[in-house]
C-alpha positions as CSV (number, residue, x, y, z in Angstrom):
1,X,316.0,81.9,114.4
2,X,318.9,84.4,114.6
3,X,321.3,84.0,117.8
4,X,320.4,88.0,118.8
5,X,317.1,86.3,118.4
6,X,317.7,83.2,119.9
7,X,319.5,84.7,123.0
8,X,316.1,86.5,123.8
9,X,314.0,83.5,124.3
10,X,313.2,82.9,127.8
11,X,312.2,79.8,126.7
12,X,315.9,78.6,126.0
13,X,318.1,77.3,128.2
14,X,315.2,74.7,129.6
15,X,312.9,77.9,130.1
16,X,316.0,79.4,132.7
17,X,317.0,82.5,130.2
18,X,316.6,85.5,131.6
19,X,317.5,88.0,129.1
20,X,318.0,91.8,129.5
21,X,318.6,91.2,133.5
22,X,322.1,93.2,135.0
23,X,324.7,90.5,135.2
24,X,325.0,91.3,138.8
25,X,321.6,89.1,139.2
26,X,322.6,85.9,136.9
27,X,323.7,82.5,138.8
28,X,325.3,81.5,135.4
29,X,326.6,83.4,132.4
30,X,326.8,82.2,129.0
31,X,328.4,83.3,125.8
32,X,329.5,81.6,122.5
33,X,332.6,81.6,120.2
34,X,331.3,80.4,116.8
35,X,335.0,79.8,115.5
36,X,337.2,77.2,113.7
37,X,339.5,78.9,111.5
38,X,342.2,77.6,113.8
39,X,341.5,74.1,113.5
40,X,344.1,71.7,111.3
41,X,341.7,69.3,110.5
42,X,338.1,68.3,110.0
43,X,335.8,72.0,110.7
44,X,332.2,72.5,112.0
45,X,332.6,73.1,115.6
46,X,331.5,76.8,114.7
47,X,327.8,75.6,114.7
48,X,328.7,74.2,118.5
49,X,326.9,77.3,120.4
50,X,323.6,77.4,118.2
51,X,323.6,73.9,118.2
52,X,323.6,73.5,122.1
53,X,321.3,76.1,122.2
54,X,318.4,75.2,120.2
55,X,318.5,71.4,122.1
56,X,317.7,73.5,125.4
57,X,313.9,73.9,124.3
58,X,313.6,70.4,124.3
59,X,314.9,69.5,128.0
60,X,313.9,70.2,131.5
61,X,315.5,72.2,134.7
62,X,316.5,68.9,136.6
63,X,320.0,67.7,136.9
64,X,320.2,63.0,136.1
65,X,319.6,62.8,139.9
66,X,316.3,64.4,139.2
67,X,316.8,67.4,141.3
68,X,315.0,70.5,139.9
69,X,316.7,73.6,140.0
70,X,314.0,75.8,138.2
71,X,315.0,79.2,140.3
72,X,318.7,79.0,138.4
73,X,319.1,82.1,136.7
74,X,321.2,82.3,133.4
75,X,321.8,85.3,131.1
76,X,323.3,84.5,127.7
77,X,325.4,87.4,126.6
78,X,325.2,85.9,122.9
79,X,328.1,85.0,120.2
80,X,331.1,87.2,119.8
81,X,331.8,88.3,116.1
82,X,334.3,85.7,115.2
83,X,334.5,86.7,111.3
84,X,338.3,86.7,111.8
85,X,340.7,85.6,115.2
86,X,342.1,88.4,116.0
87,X,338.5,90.0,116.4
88,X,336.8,87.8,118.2
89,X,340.3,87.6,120.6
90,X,339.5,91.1,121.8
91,X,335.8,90.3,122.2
92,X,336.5,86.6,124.2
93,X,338.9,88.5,126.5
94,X,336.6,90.9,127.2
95,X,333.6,88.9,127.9
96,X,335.6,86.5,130.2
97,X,337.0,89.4,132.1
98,X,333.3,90.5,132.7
99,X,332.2,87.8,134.2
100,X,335.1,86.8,136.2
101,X,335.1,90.8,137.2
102,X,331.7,90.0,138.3
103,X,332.4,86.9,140.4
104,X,330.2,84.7,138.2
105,X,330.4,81.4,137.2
106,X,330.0,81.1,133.3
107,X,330.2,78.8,130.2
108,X,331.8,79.4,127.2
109,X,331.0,77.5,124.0
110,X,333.5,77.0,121.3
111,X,334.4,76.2,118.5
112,X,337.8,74.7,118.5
113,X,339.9,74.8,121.2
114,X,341.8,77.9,119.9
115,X,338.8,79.8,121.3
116,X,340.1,79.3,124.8
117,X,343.2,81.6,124.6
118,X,341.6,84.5,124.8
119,X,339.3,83.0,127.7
120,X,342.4,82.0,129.7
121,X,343.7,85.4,129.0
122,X,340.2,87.0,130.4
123,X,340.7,85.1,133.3
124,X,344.0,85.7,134.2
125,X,343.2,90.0,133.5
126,X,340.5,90.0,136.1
127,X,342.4,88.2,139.1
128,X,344.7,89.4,141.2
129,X,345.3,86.0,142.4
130,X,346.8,82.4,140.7
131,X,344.7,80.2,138.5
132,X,344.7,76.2,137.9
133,X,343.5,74.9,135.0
134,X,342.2,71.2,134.1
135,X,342.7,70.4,131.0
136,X,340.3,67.3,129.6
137,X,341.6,66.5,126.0
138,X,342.9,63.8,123.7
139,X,345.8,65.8,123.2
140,X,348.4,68.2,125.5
141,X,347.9,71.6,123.1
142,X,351.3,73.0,124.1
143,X,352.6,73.2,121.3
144,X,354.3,76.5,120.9
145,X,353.0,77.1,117.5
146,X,351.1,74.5,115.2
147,X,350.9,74.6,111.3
148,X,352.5,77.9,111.8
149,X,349.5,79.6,114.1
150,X,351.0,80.7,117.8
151,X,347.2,80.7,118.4
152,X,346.5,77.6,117.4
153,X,344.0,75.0,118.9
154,X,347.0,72.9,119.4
155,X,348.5,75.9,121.4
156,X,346.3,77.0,123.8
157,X,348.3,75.5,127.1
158,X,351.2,76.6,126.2
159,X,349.7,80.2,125.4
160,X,347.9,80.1,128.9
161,X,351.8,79.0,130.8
162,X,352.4,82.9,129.0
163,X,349.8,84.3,131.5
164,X,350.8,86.4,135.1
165,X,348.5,84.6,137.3
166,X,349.2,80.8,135.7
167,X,352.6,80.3,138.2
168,X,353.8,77.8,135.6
169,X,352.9,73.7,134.5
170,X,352.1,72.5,138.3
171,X,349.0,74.7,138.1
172,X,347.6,73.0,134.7
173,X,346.6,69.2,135.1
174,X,346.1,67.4,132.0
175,X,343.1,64.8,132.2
176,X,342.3,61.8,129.5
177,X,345.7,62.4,126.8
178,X,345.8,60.0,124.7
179,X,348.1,61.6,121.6
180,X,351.2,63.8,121.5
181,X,352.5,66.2,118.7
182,X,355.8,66.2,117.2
183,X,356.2,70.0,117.9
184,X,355.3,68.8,121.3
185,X,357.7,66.1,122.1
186,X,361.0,68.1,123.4
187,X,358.4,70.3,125.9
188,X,356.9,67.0,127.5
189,X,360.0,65.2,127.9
190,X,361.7,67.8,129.5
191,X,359.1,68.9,131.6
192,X,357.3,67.4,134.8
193,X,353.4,67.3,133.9
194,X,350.3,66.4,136.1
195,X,348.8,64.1,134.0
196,X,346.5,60.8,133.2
197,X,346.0,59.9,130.2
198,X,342.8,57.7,129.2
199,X,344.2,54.9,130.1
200,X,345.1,55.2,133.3
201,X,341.4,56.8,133.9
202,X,340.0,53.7,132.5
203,X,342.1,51.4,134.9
204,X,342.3,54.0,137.9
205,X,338.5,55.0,137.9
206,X,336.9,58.1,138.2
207,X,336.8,58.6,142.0
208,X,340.3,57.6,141.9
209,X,341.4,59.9,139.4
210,X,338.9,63.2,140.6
211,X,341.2,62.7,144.0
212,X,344.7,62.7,142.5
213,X,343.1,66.2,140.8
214,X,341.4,67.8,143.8
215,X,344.7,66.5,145.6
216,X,346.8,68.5,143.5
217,X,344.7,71.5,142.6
218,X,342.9,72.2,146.4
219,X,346.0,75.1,146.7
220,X,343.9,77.0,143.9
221,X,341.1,79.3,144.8
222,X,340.5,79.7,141.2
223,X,340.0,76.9,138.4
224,X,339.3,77.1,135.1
225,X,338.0,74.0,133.9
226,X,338.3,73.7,129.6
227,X,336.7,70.4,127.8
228,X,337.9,69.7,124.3
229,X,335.0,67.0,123.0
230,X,337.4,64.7,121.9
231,X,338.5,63.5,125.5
232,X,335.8,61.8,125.1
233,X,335.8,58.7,122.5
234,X,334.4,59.3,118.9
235,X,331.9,56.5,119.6
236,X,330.3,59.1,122.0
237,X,331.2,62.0,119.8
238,X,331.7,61.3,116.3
239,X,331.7,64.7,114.8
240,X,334.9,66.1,116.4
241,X,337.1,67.6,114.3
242,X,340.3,65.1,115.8
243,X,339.2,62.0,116.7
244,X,341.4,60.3,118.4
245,X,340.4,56.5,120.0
246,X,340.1,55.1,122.7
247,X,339.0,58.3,125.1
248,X,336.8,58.5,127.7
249,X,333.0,57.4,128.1
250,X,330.4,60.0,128.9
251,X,329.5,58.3,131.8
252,X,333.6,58.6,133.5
253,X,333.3,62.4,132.1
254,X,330.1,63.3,134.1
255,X,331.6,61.4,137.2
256,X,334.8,63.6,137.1
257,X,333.5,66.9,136.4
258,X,330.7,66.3,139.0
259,X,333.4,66.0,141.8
260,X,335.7,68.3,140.4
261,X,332.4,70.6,141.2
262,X,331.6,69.6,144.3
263,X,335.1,69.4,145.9
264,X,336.9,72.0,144.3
């Protein structure tokens, strides 16, 4: 089935899609960014959003507490047209902007990690107020340029410290790091980052570590939360186009990112 085809299906989404309602009535908002032409070395997160999408027939409206929350209603605005990166820039930007215009929550589904630029950039168009950002990865991404792409997936903190509404590095927090570049070196060493790597999540645990980031992100109305795969450890996902050992465990993930949620 075709994404314009998928996207229709009330059935996806664990029967929650509600397609063809005004975004005005969604409780969540969904788009993909089928795009990897900015990754440096293994490819294939392009088939991420159809991916996710066709495992949603298969599950049920309940969160792992077994809570059902059946009434959600999510609209799936589809992929953008990411045949080349400066296109599906102008589309991501726009999409983000409408939802944040909109005061909804949403999800966006990449590809590689380049795909969040023009996310951040969304973001930072529709508010009038500062952002934070946490950053889950196995690696910084502020490098100002990498293999010669400014818009690299190894750039896209650096591109978001660029934005009007991102007051500088104190509002980005970098969770489970675990690998720096060479083009990145200089800007880490000279700069003061909020950051645990891996490691220290591993010895600090996750309640530990959620507190140091709600601690330090609270000031922030907004956050944007962005989660490269390969934070977490190739045993848990293999296919990511950088693994990188010795990440995170899917259980210390969910932990975080459910009190990152409930706290912030």
């Amino acid at each position: 089935m075709e994404t314009k085809e998928l996207i229709k299906d009330p059935a996806l989404w664990a029967g929650l899609n509600k397609p063809g309602i005004d975004i005005k009535e969604a409780d969540v908002v969904i788009f993909g960014l089928p795009y990897d032409g900015a990754a440096s070395f293994r490819t294939g997160a392009k088939e991420a959003p159809r991916a996710l999408r066709e495992i949603t027939y298969s599950i049920s409206p309940t969160t792992e507490d077994l809570e059902i929350f059946s009434d959600l209603k999510v609209l799936d605005l589809g992929d953008c047209n990411c045949q080349d990166q400066e296109t599906f820039f102008k589309e991501a930007e726009e999409m983000a902007y409408k939802c944040v215009s909109h005061n909804k929550f949403f999800i966006m589904i990449g590809g590689d990690h380049s795909t969040t630029i023009p996310v951040h950039k969304g973001v930072d168009k529709a508010l009038k107020e500062d952002f934070g950002i946490i950053h889950i990865d196995a690696h910084l991404d502020l490098c100002d340029s990498l293999d010669g792409n400014k818009y690299s997936h190894g750039s896209t903190q650096r591109r978001a410290l660029e934005l009007s509404n991102v007051k500088g590095i104190e509002s980005i927090y970098f969770l489970g790091i675990r690998s720096i570049e060479r083009e990145e070196i200089d800007f880490y060493q000279k700069n003061p980052l909020n950051i645990l790597t891996a490691k220290q999540i591993r010895a600090l645990g996750y309640i530990e570590v959620a507190n140091r980031v709600i601690d330090k992100m609270k000031t922030h109305k907004n956050i944007y939360i962005t989660v490269d795969i390969d934070g977490l450890d190739p045993a848990y996902a293999a296919g990511t186009g950088t693994p990188q050992f010795g990440g995170m465990d899917a259980r210390e993930l969910l932990n975080i990112l459910e009190k990152l949620f409930k706290e912030l």
